[in-house]
C-alpha positions as CSV (number, residue, x, y, z in Angstrom):
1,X,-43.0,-31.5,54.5
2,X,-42.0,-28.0,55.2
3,X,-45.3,-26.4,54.4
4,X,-48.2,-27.8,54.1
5,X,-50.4,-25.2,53.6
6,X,-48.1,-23.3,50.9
7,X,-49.8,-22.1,47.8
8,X,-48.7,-21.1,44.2
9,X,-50.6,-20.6,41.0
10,X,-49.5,-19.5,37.1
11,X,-51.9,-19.4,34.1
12,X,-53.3,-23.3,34.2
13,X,-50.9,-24.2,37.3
14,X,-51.4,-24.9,41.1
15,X,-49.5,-26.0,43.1
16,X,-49.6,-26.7,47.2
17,X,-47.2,-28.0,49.9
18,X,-44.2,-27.0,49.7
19,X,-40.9,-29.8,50.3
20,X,-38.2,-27.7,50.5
21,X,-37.3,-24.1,50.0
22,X,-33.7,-22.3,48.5
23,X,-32.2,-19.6,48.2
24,X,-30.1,-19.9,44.4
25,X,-27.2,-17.4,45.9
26,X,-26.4,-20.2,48.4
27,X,-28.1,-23.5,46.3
28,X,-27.3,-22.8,42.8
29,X,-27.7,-25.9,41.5
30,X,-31.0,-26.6,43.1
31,X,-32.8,-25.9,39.8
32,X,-31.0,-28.9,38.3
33,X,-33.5,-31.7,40.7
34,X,-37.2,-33.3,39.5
35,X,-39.8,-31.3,40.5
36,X,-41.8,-28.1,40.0
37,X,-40.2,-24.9,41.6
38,X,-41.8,-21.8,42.4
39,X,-39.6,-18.5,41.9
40,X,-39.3,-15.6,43.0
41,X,-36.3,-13.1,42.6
42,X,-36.0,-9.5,44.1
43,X,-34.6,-6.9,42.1
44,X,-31.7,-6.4,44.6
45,X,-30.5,-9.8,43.3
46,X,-31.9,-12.3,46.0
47,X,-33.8,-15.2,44.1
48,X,-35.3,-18.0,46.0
49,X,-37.1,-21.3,44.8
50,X,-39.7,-23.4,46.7
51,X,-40.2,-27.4,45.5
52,X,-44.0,-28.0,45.6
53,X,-45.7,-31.4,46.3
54,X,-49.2,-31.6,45.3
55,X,-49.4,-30.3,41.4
56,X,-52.0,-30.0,38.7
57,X,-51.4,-28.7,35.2
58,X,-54.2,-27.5,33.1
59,X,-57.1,-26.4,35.4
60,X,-60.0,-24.2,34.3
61,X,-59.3,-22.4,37.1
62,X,-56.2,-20.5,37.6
63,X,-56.4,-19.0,40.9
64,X,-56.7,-21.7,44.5
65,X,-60.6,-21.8,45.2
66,X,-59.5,-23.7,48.9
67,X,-60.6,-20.3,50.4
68,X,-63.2,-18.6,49.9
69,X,-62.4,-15.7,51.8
70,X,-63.6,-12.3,50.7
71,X,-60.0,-10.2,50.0
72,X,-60.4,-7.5,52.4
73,X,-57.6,-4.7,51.0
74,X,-56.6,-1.4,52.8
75,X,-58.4,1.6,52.1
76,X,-58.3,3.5,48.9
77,X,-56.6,6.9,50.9
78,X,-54.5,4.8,53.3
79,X,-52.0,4.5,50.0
80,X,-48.5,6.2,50.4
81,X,-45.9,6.5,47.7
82,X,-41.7,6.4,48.8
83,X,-41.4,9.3,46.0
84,X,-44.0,11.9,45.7
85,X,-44.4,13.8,42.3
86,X,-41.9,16.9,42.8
87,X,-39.6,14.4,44.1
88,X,-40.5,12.0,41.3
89,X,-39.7,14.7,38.6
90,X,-36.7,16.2,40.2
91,X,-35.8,12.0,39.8
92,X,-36.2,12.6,35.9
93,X,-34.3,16.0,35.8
94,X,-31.5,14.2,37.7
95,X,-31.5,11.2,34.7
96,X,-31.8,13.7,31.8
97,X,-28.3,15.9,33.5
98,X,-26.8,11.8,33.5
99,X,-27.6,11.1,29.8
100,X,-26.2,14.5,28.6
101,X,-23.4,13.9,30.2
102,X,-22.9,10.2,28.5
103,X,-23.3,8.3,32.0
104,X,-26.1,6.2,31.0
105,X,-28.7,6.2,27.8
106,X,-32.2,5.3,29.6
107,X,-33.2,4.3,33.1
108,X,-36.4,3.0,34.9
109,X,-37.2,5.2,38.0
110,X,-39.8,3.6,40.0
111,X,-41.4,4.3,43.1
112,X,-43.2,1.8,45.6
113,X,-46.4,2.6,47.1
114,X,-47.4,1.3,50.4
115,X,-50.5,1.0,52.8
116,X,-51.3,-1.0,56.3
117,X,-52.8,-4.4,56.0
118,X,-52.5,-6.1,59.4
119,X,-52.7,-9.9,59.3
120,X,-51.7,-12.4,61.1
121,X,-48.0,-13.3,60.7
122,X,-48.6,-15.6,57.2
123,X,-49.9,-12.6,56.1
124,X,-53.7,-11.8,54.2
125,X,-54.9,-14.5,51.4
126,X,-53.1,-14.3,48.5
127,X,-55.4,-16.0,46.5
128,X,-58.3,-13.7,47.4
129,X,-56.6,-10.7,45.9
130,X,-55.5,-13.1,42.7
131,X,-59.3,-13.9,42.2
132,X,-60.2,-10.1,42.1
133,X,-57.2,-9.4,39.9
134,X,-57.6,-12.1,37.1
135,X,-61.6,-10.5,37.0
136,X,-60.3,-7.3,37.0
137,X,-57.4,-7.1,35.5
138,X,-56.4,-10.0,33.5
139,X,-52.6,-10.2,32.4
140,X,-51.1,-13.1,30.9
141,X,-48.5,-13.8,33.3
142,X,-50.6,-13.7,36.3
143,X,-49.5,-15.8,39.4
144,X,-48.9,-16.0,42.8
145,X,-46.6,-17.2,45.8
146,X,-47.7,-17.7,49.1
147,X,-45.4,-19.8,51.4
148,X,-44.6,-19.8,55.5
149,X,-42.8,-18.1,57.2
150,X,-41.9,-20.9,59.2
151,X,-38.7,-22.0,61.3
152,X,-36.8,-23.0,58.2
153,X,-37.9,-19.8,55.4
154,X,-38.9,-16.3,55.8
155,X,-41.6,-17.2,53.7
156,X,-42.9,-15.0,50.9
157,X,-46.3,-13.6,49.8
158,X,-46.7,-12.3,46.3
159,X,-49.7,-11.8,44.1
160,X,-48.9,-10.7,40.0
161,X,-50.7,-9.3,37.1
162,X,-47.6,-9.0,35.0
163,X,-48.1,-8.3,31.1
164,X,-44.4,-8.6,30.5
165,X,-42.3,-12.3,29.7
166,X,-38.6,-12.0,31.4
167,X,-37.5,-15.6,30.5
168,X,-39.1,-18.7,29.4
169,X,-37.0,-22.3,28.4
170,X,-38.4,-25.0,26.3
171,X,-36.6,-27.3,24.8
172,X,-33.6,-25.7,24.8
173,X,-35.0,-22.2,23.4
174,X,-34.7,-19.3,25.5
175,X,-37.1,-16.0,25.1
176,X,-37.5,-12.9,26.4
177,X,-40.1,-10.0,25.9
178,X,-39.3,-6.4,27.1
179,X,-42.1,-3.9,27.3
180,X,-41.2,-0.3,26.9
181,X,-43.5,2.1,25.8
182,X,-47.1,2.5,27.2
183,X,-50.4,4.6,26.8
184,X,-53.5,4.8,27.6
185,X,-54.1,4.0,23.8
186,X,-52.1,3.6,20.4
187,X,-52.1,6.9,19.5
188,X,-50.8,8.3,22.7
189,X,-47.7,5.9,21.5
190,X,-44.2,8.5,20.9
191,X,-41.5,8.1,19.1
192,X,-39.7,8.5,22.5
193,X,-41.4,4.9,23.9
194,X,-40.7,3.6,20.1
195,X,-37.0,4.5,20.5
196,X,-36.9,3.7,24.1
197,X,-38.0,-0.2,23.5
198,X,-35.6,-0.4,21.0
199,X,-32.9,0.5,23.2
200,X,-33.5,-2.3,25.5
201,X,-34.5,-4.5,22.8
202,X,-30.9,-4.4,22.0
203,X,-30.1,-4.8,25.7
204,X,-31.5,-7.8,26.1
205,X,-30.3,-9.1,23.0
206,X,-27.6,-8.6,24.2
207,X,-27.6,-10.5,27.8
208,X,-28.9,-13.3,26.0
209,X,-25.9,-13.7,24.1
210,X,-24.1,-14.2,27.1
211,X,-26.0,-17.6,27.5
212,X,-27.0,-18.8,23.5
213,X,-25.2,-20.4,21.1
214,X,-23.3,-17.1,18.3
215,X,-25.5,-16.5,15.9
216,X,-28.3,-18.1,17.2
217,X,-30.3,-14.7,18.9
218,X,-32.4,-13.0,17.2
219,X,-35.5,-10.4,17.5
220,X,-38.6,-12.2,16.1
221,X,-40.8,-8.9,16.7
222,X,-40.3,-5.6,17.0
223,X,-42.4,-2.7,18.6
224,X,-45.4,-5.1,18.7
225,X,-48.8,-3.4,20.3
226,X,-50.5,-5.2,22.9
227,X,-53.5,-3.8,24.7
228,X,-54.2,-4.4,28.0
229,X,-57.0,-3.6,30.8
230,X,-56.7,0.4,30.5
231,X,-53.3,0.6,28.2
232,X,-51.2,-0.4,25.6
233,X,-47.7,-1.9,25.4
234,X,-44.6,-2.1,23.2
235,X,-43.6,-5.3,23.2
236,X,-40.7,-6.3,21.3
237,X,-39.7,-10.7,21.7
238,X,-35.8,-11.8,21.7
239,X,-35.0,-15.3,21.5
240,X,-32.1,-18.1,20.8
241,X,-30.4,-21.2,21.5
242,X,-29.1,-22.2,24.9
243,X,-25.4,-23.0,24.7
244,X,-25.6,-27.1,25.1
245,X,-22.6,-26.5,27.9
246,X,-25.0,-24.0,29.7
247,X,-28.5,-26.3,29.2
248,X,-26.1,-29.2,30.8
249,X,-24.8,-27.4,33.5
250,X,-26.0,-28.4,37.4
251,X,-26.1,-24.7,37.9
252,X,-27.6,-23.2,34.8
253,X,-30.3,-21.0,35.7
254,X,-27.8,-19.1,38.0
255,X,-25.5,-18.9,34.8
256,X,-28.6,-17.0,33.1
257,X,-29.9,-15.4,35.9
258,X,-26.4,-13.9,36.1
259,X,-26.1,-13.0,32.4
260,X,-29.7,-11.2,33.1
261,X,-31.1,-10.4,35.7
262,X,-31.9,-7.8,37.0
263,X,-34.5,-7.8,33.8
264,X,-33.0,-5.0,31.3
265,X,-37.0,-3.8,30.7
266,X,-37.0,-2.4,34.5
267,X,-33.2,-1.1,34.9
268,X,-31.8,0.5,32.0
269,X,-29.1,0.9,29.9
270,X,-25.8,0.4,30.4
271,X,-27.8,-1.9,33.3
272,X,-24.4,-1.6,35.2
273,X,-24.9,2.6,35.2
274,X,-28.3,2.5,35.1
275,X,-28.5,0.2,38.7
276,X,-26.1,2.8,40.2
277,X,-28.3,5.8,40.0
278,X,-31.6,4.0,41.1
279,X,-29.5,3.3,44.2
280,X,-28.9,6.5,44.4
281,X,-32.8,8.3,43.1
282,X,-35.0,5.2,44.8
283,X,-35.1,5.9,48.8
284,X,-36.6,2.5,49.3
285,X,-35.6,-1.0,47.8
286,X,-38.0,-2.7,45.1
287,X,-38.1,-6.4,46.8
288,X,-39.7,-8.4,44.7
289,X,-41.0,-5.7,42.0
290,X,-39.0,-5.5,39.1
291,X,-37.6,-8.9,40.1
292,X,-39.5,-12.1,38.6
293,X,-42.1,-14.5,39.4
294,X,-42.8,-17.9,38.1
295,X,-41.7,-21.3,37.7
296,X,-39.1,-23.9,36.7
297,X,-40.3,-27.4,35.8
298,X,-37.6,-30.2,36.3
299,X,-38.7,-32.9,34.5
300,X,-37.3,-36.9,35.6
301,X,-35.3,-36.9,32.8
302,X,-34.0,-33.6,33.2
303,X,-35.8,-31.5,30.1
304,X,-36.6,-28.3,31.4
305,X,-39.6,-26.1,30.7
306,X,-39.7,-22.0,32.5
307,X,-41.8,-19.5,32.5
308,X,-40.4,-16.2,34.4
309,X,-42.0,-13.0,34.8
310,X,-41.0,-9.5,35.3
311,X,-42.9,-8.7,38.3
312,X,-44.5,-5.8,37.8
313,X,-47.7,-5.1,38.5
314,X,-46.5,-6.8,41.6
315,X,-48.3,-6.5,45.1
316,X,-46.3,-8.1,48.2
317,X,-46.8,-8.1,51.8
318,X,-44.8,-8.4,54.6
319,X,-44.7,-7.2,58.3
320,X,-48.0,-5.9,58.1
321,X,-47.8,-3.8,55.2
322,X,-48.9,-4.4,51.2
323,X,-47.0,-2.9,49.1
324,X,-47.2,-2.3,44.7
325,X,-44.3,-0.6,42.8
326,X,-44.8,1.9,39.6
327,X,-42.4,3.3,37.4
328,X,-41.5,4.3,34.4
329,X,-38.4,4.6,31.7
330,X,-36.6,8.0,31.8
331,X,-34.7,8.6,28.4
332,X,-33.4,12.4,27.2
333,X,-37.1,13.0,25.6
334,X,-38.7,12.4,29.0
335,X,-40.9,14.8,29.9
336,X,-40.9,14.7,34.1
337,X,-44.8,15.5,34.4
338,X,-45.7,12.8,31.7
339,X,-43.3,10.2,33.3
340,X,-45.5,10.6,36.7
341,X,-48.6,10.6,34.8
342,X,-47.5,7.2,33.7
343,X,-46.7,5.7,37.1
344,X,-50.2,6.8,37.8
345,X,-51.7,5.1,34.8
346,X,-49.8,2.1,35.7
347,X,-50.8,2.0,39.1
348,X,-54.1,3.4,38.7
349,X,-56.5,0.3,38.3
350,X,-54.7,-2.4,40.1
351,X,-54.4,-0.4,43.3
352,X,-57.9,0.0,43.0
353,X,-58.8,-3.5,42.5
354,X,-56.7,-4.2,46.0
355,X,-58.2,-1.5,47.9
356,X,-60.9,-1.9,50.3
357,X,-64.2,-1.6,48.5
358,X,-66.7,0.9,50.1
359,X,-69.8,-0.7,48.9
């Protein structure tokens, strides 16, 4: 076994012990053997699996209780951010000058904010933190990933409290649900965010039709409302038919993987344009936020079940350092101080909820 002491969890699922670990760039048809894979996916484009042992399905309890370790976070003012807010609106000047000049229509400017959390080198208890964020912030793609490192992976340490869907696969249906508008309540919805989902809405429409059978794609809602801890979404859901040639295919997760990923929701439109300038705006790569977290169920006789999600509201550690990305979708109605006021709603209650608690 290559890691014994690996841990996963998603909704009703845990998972521990890890068998083997891939990265899909370099195994692409790993996907296609038995088992239950854990995934993770940066937004740069790496995507890596891990095979789990020891699984149970349908637990009360959807975060590991095998520690009962206290989560122990940085402090609330030890928390830097790779764009600060002139920077951040300059960012959104530079998009607005892009879409009048008909390079791209919308694009997702994030920023990562970071603080010091030494640990020894498997890094802090990933479950500790998921405990505090399901009773603090509970999302309905909440999960978590915490394997190695060990002589054969780099290992990886993620803890979600994503609202937002990216894929999931059952029985040869594939859906999708983008999020793109969000305030602190209904009202504070604009046209701009209803116009904006719609955009990607199409997007994603779009990259599904790379992978569906024609005709078969279609938007089942449309600038739905869904409130969460401290804000509301727009949440629009795209689904269809997995081309039968694709579903059969050893390598078919990469094929959709490479019709959409990086997730449309958190790049922009064109996604081609829109990835260009966030090369150019962000001074810091995303990692795993704005990639996907989830899993990929393999069963003997080869049906598959999926559940991916966007990974935002997204903490990961590494190298002594935790780390949660923010952002928000720059159209031509942005407005740059509102566009930073949402990264801080965003970020607002979740970075609390890690920080260190000083009673």
């Amino acid at each position: 076994m290559l890691e014994p002491s690996a841990t996963a969890w998603f909704g009703g699922v845990q998972a521990n012990g890890v068998l083997e670990a891939v990265d899909l760039a370099q195994r692409p048809d790993a996907l296609s053997r038995p088992g239950w894979w854990a995934v993770v996916g940066e937004f740069e484009g790496r995507v890596r699996a891990w095979r789990f042992a020891d699984v149970q399905v349908g637990r009360t309890t959807t975060v590991p209780q095998r520690s009962h370790r206290r989560w122990d976070g940085p402090g609330a003012d030890a928390w830097t951010s790779s764009l600060d807010e002139e920077t951040y609106r300059a960012g959104v000047d530079t998009i607005r000058t892009r879409i009048r000049a008909g390079d791209v229509y919308q694009v997702n400017l994030c920023r990562v904010l970071a603080a010091p959390l030494p640990a020894e080198p498997r890094g802090p208890d990933a479950a500790a933190l998921g405990r505090r964020l399901v009773a603090g912030n509970p999302a309905p793609y909440q999960g978590g990933v915490q394997v190695g490192p060990t002589s054969d992976d780099p290992g990886v340490w993620v803890v979600s409290a994503s609202p937002e869907l990216f894929l999931a696969v059952d029985q040869g249906r594939i859906s999708t649900g983008p999020i793109k508008g969000t305030a602190a309540h209904s009202a504070g919805l604009s046209p701009k965010d209803r116009a904006e989902n719609v955009m990607i809405t199409d997007l994603v429409r779009n990259d599904l039709q790379r992978v569906c059978v024609p005709g078969s794609v279609e938007v089942t809602t449309l600038l739905g409302e869904e409130q969460h801890p401290g804000l509301v979404h727009l949440v629009s859901t795209v689904t269809g038919r997995l081309d039968p040639e694709v579903a059969r295919a050893a390598d078919a997760y990469r094929q959709v993987l490479d019709a959409t990923y990086p997730p449309g929701s958190v790049s922009g439109a064109p996604k081609s344009s829109a990835l260009r300038l966030i090369r150019e705006l962000e001074p810091v790569p995303r990692g795993p936020y704005c990639g996907t977290v989830g899993w990929v169920h393999v069963a003997d006789d080869g049906s598959v079940r999926a559940r991916l999600a966007v990974s935002i509201r997204t903490f990961w550690w590494s190298d002594g350092i935790l780390r949660f990305g923010t952002g928000a979708g720059i159209t031509w109605g942005s407005d740059p101080a509102a566009e930073w006021a949402e990264t801080e709603l965003k970020a607002a209650r979740l970075v609390g909820l890690a920080s260190r608690r000083t009673t």
